[in-house]
C-alpha positions as CSV (number, residue, x, y, z in Angstrom):
1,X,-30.2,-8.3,3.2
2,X,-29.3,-9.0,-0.5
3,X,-27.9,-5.1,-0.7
4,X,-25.7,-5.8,2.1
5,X,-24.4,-9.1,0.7
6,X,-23.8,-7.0,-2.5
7,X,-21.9,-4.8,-1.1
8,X,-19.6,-7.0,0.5
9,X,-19.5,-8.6,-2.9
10,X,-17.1,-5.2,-3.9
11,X,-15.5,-4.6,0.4
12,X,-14.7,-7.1,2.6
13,X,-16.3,-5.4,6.1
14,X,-19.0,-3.9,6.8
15,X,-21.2,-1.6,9.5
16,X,-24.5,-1.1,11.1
17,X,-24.0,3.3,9.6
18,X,-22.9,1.6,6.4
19,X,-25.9,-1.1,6.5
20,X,-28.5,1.6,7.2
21,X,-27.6,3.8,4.6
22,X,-27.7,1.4,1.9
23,X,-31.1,-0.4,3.7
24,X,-33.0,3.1,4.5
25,X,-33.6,2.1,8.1
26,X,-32.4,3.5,11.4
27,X,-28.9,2.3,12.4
28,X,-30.1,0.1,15.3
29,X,-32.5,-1.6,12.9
30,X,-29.4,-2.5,10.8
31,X,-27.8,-3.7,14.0
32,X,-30.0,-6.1,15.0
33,X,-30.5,-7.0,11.0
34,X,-26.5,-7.6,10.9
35,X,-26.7,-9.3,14.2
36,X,-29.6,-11.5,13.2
37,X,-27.5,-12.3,9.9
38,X,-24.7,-13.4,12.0
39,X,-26.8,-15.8,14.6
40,X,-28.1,-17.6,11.1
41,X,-24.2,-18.1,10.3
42,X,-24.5,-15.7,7.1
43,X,-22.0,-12.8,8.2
44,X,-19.6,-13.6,10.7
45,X,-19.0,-10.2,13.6
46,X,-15.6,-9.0,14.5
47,X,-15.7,-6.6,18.1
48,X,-17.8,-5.1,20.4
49,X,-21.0,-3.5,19.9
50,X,-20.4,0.0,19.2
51,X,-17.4,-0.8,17.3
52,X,-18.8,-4.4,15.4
53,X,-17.6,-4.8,11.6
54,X,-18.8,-8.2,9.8
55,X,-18.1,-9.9,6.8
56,X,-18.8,-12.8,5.0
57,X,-18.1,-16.0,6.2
């Protein structure tokens, strides 16, 4: 999870394709990592869930 903080460090959204990429796991892993993240108040989601972004809060 610290990559993904990182990397919002330099953008301000991010992706579950984007997280994935930068984790080396599956893209519905990073969902559920993302969405996990955001359920512990860490990232904060913006839309629906083909189309989710987050950032930090």
């Amino acid at each position: 999870m610290q990559v993904v903080l990182e990397y919002l460090n330099g953008n301000k959204k991010i992706n579950s394709a984007i997280a994935a990429e930068l984790l080396g796991v599956e893209v519905k892993t990073a969902s559920r990592l993302l969405s996990k993240a955001e359920k512990l108040e860490i990232l904060k989601g913006d839309g629906k869930t083909k189309n989710k972004v987050y950032s930090v809060l």
